[in-house]
C-alpha positions in Angstrom: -26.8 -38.9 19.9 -26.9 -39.3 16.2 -27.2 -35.5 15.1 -24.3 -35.1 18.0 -22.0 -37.6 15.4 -23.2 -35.8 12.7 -22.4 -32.5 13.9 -19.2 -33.8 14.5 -18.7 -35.1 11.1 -19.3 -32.9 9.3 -16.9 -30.3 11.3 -14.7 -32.4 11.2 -14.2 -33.1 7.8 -13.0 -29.1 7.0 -10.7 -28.7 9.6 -9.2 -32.2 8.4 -9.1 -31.3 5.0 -7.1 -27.7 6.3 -4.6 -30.1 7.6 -4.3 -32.0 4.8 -3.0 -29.2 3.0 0.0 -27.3 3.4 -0.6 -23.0 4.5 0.7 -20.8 1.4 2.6 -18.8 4.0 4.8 -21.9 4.7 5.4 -22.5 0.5 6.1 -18.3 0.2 8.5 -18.0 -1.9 11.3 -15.5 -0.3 12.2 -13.6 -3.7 7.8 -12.0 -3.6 8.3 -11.5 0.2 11.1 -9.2 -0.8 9.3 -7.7 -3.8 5.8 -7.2 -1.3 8.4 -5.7 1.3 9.9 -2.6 -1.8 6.1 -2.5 -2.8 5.0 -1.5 0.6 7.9 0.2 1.4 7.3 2.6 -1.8 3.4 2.6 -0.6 4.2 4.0 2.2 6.7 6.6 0.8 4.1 7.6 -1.5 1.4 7.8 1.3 3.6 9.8 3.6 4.1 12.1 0.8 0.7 12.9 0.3 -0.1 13.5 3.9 2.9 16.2 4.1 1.0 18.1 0.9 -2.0 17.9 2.6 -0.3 19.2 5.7 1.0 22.0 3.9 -2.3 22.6 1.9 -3.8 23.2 5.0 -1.3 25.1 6.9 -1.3 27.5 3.8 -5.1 28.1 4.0 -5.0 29.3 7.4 -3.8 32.5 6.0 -5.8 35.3 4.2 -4.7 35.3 0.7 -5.9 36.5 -3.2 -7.3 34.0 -6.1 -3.6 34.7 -7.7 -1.9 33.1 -4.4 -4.1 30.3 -4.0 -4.0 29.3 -7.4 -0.2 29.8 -7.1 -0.1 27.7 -4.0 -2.2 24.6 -6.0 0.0 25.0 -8.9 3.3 24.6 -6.7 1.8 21.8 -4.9 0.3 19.9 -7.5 4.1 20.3 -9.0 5.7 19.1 -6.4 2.7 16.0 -6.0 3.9 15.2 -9.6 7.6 15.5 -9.0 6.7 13.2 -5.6 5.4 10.6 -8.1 8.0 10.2 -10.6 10.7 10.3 -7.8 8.7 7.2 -6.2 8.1 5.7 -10.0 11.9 5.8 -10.7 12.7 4.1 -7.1 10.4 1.6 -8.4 11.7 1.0 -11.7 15.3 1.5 -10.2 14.1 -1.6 -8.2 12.4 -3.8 -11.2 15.7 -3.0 -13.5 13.5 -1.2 -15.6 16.5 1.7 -16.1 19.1 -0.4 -17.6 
């Protein structure tokens, strides 16, 4: 009976202390739930847009073609990978104020 009150104790004592203090969800402040909202909206831009060059990556390889075309088919992509990324960085900066 004694380890039983023990046991009970000391289990106890953590899920009082939880209690005892407030849950950082409930003391979120609003403004950072908006910013985490952009962030993860952007996140998600950005992985979306490397899935649809990866779609077309391997789309374009099921077709026969020369060491010129492939290496013109990785130039135009990795443009358009770059030109993904600043279009997502000014979104991001457009969001932050950054281009005023």
């Amino acid at each position: 009976m004694k380890q039983h009150f023990r046991y009970l104790l000391f289990a106890s004592v953590p899920l009082a202390s939880l209690l005892a203090v407030p849950p950082l969800v409930v003391a979120h402040d609003p403004y950072e739930s908006q910013h985490e909202q952009a962030h993860e909206y952007l996140d998600a831009e950005h992985q979306a847009a490397h899935e649809q060059l990866e779609a077309q990556h391997e789309a374009a390889h099921q077709f026969p073609m020369t060491r010129r075309e492939h290496r013109r088919l990785h130039r135009r992509l990795a443009q358009a990978h770059r030109a993904q990324h600043q279009e997502l960085q000014e979104q991001h900066e457009a969001y932050h104020g950054l281009n005023d």
